[in-house]
C-alpha positions, 0 to 999 in steps of 0.5 A: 528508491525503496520498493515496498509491498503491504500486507494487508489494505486495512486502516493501518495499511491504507495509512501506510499507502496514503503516506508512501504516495506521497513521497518521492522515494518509496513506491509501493510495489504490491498491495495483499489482502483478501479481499477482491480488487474492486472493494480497494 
């Protein structure tokens, strides 16, 4: 399993996500951004 951690929730880290959830060998681990949890 690979673990990976986004620096950023922008349009390329949310399509990062997006395609790491859908895969059964990668968990993201931590998501980094400035902005607070409740706009993610």
């Amino acid at each position: 399993m690979i673990k990976v951690g986004i620096n950023g929730f922008g349009r390329i880290g949310s399509l990062v996500f997006a395609a790491a959830v859908k895969r059964d060998d990668i968990q993201v681990v931590g998501i980094n951004d400035l902005v607070p949890v409740d706009y993610l």
